[in-house]
Every structure is written in C-alpha cells, then in structure tokens.
C-alpha positions as CSV (number, residue, x, y, z in Angstrom):
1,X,20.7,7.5,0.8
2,X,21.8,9.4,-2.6
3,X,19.6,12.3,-1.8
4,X,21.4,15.2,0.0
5,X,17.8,16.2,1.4
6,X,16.5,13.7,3.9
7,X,12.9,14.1,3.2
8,X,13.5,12.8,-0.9
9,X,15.3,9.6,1.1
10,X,12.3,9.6,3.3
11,X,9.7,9.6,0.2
12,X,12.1,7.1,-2.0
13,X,11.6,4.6,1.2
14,X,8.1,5.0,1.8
15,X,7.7,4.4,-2.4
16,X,9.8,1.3,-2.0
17,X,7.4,-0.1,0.8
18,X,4.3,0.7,-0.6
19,X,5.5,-1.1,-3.6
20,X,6.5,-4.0,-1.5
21,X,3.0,-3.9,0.5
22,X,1.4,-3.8,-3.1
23,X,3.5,-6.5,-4.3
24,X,2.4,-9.0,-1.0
25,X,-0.8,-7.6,-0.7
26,X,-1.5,-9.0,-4.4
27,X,0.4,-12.4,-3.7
28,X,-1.6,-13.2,-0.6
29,X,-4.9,-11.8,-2.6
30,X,-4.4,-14.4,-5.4
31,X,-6.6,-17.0,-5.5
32,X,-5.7,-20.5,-5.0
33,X,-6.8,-23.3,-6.9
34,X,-8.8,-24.4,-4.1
35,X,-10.6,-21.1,-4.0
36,X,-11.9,-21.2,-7.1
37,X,-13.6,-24.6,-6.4
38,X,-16.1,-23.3,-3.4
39,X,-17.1,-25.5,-1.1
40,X,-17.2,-28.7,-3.0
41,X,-14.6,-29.9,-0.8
42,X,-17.0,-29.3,2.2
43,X,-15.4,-26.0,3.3
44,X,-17.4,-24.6,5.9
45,X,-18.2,-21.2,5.5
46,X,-17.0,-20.2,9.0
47,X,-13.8,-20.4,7.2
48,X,-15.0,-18.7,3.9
49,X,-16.2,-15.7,6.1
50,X,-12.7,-15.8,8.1
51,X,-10.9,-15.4,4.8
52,X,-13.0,-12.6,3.4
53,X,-12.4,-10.8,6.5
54,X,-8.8,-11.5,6.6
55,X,-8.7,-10.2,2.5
56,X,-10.2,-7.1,3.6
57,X,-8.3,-6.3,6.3
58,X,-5.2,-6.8,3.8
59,X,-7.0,-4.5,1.3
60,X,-7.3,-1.9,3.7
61,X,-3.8,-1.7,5.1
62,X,-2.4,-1.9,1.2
63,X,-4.8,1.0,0.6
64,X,-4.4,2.8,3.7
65,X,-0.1,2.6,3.6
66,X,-0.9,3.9,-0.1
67,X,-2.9,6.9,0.9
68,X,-0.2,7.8,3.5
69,X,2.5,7.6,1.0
70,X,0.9,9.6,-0.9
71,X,-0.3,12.3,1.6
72,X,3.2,12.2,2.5
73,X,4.6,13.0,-1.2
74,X,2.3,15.7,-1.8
75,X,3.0,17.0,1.2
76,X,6.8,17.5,0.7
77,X,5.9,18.1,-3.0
78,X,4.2,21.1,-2.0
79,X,6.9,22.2,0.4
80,X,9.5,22.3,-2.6
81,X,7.4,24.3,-4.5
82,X,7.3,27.1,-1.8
83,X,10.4,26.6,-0.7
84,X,12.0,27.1,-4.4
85,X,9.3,29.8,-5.6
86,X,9.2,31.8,-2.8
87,X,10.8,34.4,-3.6
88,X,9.3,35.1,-7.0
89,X,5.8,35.5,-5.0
C-alpha cells in the first residue's frame, strides 16, 4: 500500500483487477482455431448457442467490473477536488 490515503490504495486495486478481468476476459474471448472452422466438424449448434451465451456473459461482467471501477474513481476523484478546493469556494 504506498498510498498514505486508503481510498488511492483502494482505486490502485480496483485498476489492477479490472486490468486483470480485461486481460482474461480477452484470453477466454479469443478465438480458437476450431472456431473459425464452423460447424464442419459437425458441431451442433446447441453448443454454438452455449458458447455465445457464455461469451456474453463474460463480456458483461468485463464491462460491468469496468463501469464500477470507474464510477468508483470518479467518485473519489471528485471527493479530492472538494476536499482540496474547499476552501477557496
């Protein structure tokens, strides 16, 4: 923690996740060889509609983990600002 204020260690480990979710959520997004081939292979598309639903639900927590992070930044962001111009208002 090399922050003496908790809430800048807070926001330095919720950029480090969402970096990491980012990171994974690409990785598991990639497409594999086999993906690019269809269903020539006889997939059924049972499992072509499980994987598309199982992409989108990654999708949405990357995105949603994101938006917190960054409701959360702004948030303490803005609290700085009042908090160190205060006074001058």
């Amino acid at each position: 923690m090399p922050f003496i204020d908790p809430r800048f260690n807070e926001i330095e480990n919720l950029a480090s996740i969402s970096s990491i979710t980012i990171l994974f959520g690409g990785l598991i997004l990639l497409p594999a060889d086999d993906d690019q081939l269809g269903t020539s292979y006889g997939r059924s598309s049972k499992i072509s509609a499980d994987n598309d639903l199982f992409k989108t639900i990654i999708i949405v927590l990357v995105l949603l983990f994101n938006l917190y992070f960054v409701l959360r930044w702004f948030y303490h962001f803005i609290n700085v600002l009042i908090r160190l111009h205060f006074p001058k208002l």
